[in-house]
VEXDREN-2710 file (C-alpha; in Angstrom, 1 decimal):
% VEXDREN-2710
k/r/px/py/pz
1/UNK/2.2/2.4/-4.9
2/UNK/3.3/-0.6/-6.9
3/UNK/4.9/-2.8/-5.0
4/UNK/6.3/-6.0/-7.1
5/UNK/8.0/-8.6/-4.8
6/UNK/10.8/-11.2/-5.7
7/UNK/9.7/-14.5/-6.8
8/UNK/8.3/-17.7/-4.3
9/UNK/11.8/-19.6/-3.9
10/UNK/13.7/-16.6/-3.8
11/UNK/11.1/-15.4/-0.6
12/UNK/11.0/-19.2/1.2
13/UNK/15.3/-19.5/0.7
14/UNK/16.5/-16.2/1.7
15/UNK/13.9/-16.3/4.8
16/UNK/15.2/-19.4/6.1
17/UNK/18.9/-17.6/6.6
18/UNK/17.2/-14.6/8.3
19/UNK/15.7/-16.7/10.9
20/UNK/19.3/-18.4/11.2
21/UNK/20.4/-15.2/12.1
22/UNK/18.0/-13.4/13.7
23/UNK/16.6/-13.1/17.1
24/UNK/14.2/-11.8/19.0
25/UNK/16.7/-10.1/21.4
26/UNK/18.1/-6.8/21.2
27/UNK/16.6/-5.3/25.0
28/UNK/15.8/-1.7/25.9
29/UNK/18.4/0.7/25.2
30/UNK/17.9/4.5/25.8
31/UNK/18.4/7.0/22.8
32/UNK/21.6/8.0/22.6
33/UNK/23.0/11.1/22.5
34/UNK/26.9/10.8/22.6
35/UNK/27.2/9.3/18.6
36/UNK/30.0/11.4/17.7
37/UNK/32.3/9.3/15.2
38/UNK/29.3/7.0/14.4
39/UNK/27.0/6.7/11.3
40/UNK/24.1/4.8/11.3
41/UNK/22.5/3.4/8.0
42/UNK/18.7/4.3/7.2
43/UNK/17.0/2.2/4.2
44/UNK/14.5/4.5/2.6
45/UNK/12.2/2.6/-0.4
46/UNK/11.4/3.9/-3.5
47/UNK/11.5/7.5/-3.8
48/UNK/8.3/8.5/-2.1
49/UNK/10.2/10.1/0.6
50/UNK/11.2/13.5/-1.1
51/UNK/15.0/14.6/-0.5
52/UNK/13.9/17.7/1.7
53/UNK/12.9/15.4/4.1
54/UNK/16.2/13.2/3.9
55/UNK/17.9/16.7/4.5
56/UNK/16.1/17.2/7.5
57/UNK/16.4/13.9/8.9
58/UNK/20.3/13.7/8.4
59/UNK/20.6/17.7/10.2
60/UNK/18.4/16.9/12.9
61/UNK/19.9/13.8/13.7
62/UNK/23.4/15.0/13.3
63/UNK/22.5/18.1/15.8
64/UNK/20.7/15.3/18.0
65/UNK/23.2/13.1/18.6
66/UNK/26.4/14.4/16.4
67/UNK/26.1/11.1/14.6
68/UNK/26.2/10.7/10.9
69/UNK/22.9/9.7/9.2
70/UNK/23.8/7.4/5.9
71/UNK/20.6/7.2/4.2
72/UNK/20.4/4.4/1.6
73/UNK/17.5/4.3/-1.2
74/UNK/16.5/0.7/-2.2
75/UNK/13.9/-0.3/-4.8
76/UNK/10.5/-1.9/-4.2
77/UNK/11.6/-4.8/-6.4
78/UNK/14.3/-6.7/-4.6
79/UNK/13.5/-4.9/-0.8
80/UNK/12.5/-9.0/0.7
81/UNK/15.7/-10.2/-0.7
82/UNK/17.9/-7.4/0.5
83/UNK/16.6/-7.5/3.6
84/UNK/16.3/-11.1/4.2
85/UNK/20.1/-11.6/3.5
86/UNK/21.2/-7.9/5.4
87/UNK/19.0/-8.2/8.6
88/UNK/20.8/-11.1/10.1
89/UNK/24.3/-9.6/9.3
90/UNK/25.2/-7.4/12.2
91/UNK/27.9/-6.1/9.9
92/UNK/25.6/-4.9/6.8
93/UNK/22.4/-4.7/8.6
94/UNK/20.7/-1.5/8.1
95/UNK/20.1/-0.4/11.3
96/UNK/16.9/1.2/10.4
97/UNK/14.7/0.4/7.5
98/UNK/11.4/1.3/5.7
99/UNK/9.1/-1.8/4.9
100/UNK/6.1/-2.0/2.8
101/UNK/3.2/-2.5/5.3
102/UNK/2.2/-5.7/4.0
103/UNK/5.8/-7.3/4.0
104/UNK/6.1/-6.2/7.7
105/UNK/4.8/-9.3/9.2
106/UNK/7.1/-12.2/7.2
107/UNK/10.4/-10.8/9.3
108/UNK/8.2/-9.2/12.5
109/UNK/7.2/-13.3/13.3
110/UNK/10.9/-13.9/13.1
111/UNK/12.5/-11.7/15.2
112/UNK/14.3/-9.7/12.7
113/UNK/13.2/-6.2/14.2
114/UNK/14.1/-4.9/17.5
115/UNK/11.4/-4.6/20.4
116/UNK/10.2/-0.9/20.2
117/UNK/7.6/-1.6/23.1
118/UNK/9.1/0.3/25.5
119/UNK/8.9/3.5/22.7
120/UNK/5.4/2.8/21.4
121/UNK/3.5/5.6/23.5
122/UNK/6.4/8.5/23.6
123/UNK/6.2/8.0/19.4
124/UNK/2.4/8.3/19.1
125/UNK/0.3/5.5/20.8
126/UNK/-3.4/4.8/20.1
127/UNK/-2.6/8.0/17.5
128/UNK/-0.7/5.8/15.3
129/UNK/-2.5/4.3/12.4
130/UNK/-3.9/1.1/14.1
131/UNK/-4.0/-1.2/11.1
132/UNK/-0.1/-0.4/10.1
133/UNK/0.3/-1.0/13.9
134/UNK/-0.9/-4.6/13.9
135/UNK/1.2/-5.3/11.0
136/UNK/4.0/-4.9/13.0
137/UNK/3.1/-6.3/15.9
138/UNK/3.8/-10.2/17.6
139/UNK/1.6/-11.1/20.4
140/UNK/1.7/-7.7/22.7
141/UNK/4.9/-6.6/21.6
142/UNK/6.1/-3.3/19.2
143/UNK/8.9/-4.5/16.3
144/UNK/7.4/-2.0/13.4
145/UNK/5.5/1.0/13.6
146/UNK/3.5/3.1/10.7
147/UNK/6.0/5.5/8.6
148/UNK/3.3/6.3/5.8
149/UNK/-0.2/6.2/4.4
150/UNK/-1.5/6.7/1.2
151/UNK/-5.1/5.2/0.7
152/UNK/-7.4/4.6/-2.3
153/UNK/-10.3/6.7/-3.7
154/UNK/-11.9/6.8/-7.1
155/UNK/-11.0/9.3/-10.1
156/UNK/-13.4/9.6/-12.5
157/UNK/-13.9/12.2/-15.7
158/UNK/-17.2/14.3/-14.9
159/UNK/-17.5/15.4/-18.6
160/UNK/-18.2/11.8/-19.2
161/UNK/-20.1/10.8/-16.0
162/UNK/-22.1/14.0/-17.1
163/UNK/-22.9/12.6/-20.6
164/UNK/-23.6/9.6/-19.2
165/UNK/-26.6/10.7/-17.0
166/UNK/-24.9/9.8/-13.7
167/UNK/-24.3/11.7/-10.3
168/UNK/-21.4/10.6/-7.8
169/UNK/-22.8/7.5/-5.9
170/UNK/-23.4/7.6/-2.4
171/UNK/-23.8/3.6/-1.9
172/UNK/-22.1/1.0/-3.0
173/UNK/-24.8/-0.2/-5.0
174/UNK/-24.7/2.7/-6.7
175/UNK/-21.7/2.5/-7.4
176/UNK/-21.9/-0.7/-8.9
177/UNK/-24.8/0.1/-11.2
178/UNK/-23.5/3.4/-12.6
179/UNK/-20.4/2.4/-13.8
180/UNK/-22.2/-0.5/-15.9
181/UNK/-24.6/2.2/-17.2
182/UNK/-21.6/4.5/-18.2
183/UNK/-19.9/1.4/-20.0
184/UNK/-23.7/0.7/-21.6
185/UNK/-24.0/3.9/-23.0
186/UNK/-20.3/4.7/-24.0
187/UNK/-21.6/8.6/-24.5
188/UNK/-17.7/9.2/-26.4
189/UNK/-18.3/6.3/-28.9
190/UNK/-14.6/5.3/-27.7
191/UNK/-14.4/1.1/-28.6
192/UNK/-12.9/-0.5/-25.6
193/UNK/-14.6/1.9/-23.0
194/UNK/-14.8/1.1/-19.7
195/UNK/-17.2/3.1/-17.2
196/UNK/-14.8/1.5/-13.9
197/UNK/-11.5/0.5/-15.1
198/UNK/-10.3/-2.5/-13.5
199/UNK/-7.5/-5.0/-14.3
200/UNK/-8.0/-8.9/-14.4
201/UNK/-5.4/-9.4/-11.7
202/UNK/-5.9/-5.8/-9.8
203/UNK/-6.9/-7.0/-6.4
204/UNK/-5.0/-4.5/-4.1
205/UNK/-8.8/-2.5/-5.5
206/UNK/-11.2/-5.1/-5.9
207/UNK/-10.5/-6.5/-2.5
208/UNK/-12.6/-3.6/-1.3
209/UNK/-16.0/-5.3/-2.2
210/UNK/-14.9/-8.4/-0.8
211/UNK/-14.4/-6.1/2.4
212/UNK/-17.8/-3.9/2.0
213/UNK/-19.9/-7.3/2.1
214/UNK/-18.3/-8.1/5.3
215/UNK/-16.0/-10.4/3.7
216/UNK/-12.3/-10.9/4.3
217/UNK/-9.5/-12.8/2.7
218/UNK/-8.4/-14.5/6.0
219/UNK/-8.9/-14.4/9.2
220/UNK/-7.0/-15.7/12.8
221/UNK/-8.2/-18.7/14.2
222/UNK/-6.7/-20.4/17.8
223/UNK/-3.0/-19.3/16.7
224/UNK/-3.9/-19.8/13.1
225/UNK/-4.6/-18.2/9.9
226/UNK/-7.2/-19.5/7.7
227/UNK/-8.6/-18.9/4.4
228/UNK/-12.6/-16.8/4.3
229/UNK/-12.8/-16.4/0.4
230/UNK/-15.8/-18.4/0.6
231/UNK/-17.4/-16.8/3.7
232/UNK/-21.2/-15.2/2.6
233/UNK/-20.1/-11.8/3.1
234/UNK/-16.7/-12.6/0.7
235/UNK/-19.0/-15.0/-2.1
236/UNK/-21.6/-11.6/-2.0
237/UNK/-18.1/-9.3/-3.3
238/UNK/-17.6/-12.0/-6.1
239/UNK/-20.5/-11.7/-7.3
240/UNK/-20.5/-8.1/-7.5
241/UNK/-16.7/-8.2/-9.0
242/UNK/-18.0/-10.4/-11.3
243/UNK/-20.7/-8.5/-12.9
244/UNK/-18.5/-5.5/-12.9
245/UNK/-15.6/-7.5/-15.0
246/UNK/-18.4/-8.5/-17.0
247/UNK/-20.3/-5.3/-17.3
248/UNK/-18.5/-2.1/-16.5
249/UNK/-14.9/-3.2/-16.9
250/UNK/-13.0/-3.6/-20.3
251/UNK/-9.8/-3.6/-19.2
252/UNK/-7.4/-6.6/-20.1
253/UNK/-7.3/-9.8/-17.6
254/UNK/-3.7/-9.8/-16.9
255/UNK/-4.2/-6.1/-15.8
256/UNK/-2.9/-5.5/-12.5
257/UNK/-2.4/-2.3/-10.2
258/UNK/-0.4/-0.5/-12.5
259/UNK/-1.1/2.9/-13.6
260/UNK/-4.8/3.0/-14.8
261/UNK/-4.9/6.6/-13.9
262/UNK/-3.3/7.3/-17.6
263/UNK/-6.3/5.9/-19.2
264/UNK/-8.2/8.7/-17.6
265/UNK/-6.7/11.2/-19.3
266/UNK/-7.1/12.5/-23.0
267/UNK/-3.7/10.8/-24.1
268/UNK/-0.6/9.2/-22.3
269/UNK/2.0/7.2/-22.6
270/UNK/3.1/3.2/-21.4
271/UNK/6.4/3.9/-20.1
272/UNK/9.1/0.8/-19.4
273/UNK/11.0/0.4/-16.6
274/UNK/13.6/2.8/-17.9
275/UNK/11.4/5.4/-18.4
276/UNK/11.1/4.9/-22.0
277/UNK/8.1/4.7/-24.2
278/UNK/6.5/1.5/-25.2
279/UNK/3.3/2.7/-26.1
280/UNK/0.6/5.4/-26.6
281/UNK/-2.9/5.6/-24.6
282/UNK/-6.0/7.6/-25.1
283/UNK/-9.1/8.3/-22.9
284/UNK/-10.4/4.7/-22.1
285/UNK/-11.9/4.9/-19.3
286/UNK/-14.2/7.0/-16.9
287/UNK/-13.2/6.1/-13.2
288/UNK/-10.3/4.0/-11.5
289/UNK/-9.5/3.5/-8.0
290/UNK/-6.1/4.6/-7.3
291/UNK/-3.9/6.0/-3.9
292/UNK/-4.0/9.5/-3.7
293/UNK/-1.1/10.4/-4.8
294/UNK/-1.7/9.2/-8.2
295/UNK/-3.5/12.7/-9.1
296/UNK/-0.2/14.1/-9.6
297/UNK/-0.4/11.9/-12.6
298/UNK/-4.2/12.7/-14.0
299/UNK/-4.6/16.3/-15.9
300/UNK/-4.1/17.8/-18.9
301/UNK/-0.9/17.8/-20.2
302/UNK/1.9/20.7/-20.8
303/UNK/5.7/20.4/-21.3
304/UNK/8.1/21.7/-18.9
305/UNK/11.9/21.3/-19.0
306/UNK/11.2/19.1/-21.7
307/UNK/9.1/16.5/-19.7
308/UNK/5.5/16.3/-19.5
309/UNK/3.5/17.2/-16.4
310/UNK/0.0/17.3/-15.5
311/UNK/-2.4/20.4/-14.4
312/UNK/-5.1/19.3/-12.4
313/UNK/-8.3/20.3/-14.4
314/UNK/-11.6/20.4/-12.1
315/UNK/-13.8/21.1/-15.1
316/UNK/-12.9/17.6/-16.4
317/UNK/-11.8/15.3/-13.6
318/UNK/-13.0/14.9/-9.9
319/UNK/-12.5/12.7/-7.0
320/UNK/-15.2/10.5/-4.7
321/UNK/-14.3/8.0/-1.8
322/UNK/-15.7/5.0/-2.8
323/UNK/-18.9/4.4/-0.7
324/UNK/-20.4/1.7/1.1
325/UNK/-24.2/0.6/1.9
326/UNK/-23.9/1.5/5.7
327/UNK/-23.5/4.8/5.6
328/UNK/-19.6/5.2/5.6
329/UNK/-16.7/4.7/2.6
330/UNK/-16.2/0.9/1.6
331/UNK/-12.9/-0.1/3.2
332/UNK/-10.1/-0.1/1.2
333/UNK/-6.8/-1.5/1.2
334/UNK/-4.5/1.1/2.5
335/UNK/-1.0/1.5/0.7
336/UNK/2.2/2.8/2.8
337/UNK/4.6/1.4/4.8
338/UNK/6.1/0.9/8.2
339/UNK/9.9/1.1/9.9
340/UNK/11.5/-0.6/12.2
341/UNK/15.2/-1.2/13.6
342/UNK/17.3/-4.1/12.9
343/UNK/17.4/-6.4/15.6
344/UNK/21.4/-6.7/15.0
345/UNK/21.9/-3.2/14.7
346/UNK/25.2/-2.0/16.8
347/UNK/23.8/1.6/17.5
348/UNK/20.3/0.6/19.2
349/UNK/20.6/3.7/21.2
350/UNK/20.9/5.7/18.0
351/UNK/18.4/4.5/16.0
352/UNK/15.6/4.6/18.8
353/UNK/16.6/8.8/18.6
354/UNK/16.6/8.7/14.8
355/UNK/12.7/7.0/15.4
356/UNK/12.1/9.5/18.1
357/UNK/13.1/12.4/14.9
358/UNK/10.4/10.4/12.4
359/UNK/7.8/10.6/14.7
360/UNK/8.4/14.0/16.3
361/UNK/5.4/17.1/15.2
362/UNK/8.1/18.7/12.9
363/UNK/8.7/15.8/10.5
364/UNK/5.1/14.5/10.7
365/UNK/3.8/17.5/9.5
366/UNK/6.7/17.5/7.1
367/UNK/5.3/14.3/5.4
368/UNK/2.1/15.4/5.3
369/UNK/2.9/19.1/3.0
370/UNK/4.5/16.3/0.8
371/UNK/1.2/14.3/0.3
372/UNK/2.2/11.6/2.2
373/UNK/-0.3/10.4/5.1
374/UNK/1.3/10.9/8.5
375/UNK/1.4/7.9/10.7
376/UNK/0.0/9.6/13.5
377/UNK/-3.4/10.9/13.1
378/UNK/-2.9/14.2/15.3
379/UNK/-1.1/15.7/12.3
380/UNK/-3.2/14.6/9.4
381/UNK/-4.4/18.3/9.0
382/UNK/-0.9/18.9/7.4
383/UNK/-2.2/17.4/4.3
384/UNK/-4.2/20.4/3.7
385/UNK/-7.6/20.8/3.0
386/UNK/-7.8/20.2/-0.6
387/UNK/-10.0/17.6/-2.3
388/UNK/-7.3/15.1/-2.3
389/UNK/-6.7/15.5/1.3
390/UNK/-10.3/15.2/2.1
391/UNK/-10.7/12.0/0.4
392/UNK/-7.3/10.6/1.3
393/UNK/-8.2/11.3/5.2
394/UNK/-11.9/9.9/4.7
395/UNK/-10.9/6.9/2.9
396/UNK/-8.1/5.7/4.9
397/UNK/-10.4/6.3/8.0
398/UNK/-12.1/2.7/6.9
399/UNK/-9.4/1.1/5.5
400/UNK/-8.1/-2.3/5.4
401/UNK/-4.8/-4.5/5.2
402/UNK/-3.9/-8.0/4.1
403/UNK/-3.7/-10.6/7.0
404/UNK/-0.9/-10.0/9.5
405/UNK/-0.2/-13.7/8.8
406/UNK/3.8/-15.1/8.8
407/UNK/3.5/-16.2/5.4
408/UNK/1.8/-13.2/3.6
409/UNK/4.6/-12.1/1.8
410/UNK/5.0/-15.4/0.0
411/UNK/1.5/-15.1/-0.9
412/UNK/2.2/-11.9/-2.7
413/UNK/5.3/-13.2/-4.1
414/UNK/3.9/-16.5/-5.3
415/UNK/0.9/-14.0/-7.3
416/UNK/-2.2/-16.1/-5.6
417/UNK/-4.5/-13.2/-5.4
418/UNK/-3.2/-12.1/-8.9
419/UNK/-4.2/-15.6/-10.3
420/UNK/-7.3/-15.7/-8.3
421/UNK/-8.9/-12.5/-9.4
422/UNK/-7.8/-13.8/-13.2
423/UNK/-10.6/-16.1/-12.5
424/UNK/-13.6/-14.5/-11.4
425/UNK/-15.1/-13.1/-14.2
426/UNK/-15.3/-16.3/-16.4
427/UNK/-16.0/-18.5/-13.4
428/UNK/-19.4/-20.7/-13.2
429/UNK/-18.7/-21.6/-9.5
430/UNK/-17.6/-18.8/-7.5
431/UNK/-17.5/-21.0/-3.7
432/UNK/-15.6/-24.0/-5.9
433/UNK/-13.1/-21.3/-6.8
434/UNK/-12.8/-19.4/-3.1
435/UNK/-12.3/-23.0/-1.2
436/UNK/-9.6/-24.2/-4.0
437/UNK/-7.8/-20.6/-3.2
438/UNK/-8.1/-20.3/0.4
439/UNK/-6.1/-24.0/0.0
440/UNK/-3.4/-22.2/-1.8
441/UNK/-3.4/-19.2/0.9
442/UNK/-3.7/-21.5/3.8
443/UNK/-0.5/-23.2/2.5
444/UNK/1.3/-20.0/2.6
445/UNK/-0.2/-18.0/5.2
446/UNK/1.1/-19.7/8.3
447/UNK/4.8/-21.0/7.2
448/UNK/7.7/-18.8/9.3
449/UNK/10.2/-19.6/7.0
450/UNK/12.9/-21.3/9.5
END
């Protein structure tokens, strides 16, 4: 899921008026029951959650509690600076809200969400997604819990795998190795071709060698987060990164995570933010790494209703987790997101019922028939049993997030990894180039805003 956030100043301003609002307050209240006459505002991102499930939740709740459910769809792009300027407000707070996992911790570390500690085991416990459960956690205590997965694997084209002379990797290594070969040998004749397509600046994917070497981008140390970029384990994933952006990559160095499953199939399209065409694409590559969703996106091509949809062909295209050396899949950085309840909401007894309905069998389950990785692991089989589940349930099983650290979402807003990645391949001094970047992310990582 492409998640772009608001610039650097924008971030560091708007954060210092949550914390002026904000606190850490808010106490136990009981669900409520008795909300007749009240509505309570639910900020859904993106459109990920399909509208089935917003029907559900509104019924349900309305039967619940015979309060009013106002959901509210916000976009991906401006989410920080929505909520940075709306959380404090007790007046325009949402009183419940999705958050990208990774933006979680900038408004956890300042109080912004309500203490959910007292809910944590009636919504799911240790069955909760543990990594999306540290991401929203200060100290001991619950602010934001999992609401959805969606984890990466590879896509690849087997006709050109095939023609190539390679099988489906089972290490890392392998991995590595094959994709170069494929590139070598271009068995299409297609100029550009890459046998592992991956952008310049895409390192939501590449981060998962860092990770496989037993490397990390950061780590906690006595109360404080420091850079690792140049930690053996993390200098051993440059390497590797760097011989594939030299040797198995052809993708363009501003690249990022944006749709590289289109240049798996035969032909496709560049689309704008309006929806509208830029550009035309052919087949340029043999594999990418993408969440699992994205095979919605990867087949051949038909027209229905006079827009263009894909069929899934297993004759041409296939799916692997990407592997490691020991035996299980390399971790990978695990999209979704979590929710959490406004610290200044004026219905906390409502909205703890309305988290009691997300986490309940019925709309777990729910999530998972729409492709979406419940949060709580007891329901994952409602994903199904199709290749995509498979993968999507063995990939996310060793999968990764960015540091819980205060500052993260600055770093993400300020680009740093995107401008560190744009360096690797043409670097000559890989450690010079992690120690000047774990300066820039230990600048960032550790600032609460206020």
């Amino acid at each position: 899921m492409k998640r772009k956030l608001v610039g650097l100043a924008a971030v560091a301003t708007a954060s210092a008026l949550v914390l002026a609002g904000c606190s850490a307050g808010g106490g136990a209240s009981a669900p409520s029951t008795d909300g007749k006459g009240k509505t309570v505002t639910l900020w859904l991102v993106g459109a990920d959650t399909p509208d089935p499930l917003r029907d559900y939740l509104k019924k349900e709740f309305n039967k619940e509690t015979g309060a009013t459910l106002n959901i509210q769809q916000q976009d991906w792009g401006d989410i920080v600076t929505k909520l940075t300027t709306s959380l404090p407000d007790a007046n325009n707070t949402p009183d419940v809200t999705e958050i990208g996992n990774t933006q979680s911790p900038t408004f956890t570390n300042v109080g912004a969400f309500l203490d959910v500690s007292d809910m944590y085991k009636e919504l799911g416990g240790s069955d909760l997604l543990q990594s999306f459960v540290d991401a929203g956690k200060v100290g001991d205590k619950n602010y934001t819990l999992p609401y959805y997965f969606g984890s990466r694997y590879a896509f690849y084209r087997k006709d050109v795998w095939s023609a190539a002379g390679v099988q489906v990797p089972t290490t890392l290594d392998q991995f590595n190795t094959d994709v170069a070969t494929i590139t070598a040998k271009n068995p299409k004749g297609i100029a550009d071709f890459s046998g592992f397509y991956l952008g310049g600046q895409d390192w939501r994917n590449g981060i998962s060698w860092i990770f496989a070497n037993g490397g990390d981008i950061a780590k906690e140390k006595d109360g404080k987060w420091v850079g690792t970029l140049d930690s053996a384990g993390s200098l051993k994933g440059l390497q590797q990164l760097q011989d594939l952006y030299k040797n198995a990559s052809k993708a363009p160095n501003d690249a990022k995570d944006s749709n590289q499953y289109i240049y798996l199939n035969d032909s496709d399209q560049i689309l704008d933010a309006d929806g509208n065409k830029t550009s035309d694409t052919s087949l340029s590559a043999a594999t990418i790494m993408a969440p699992g969703w994205a095979h919605w996106s990867i087949g051949d091509a038909s027209t229905k209703d006079g827009k263009v949809v894909r069929t899934w062909n297993d004759d041409t295209f296939g799916t692997f987790v990407l592997p490691g050396n020991d035996g299980k899949p390399a971790p990978v950085f695990a999209g979704g997101s979590n929710i959490g309840i406004s610290a200044k909401t004026k219905n906390p007894g409502l909205s703890k019922t309305l988290l009691k309905i997300i986490f309940s069998k019925e709309y777990q389950e729910m999530l998972g028939k729409n492709g979406l990785g419940p949060a709580n692991s007891k329901y994952t089989s409602s994903l199904g049993d199709d290749q995509f589940a498979k993968a999507l349930i063995e990939s996310a099983s060793n999968s990764k997030l960015t540091p819980a650290a205060p500052g993260w979402a600055a770093v993400e807003a300020g680009n740093v990894m995107e401008e560190f990645f744009s360096k690797i391949k043409d670097s000559t001094d890989l450690k010079a180039l992690a120690q000047e970047y774990n300066t820039k992310l230990n600048a960032l990582m550790n600032v609460k805003n206020g």
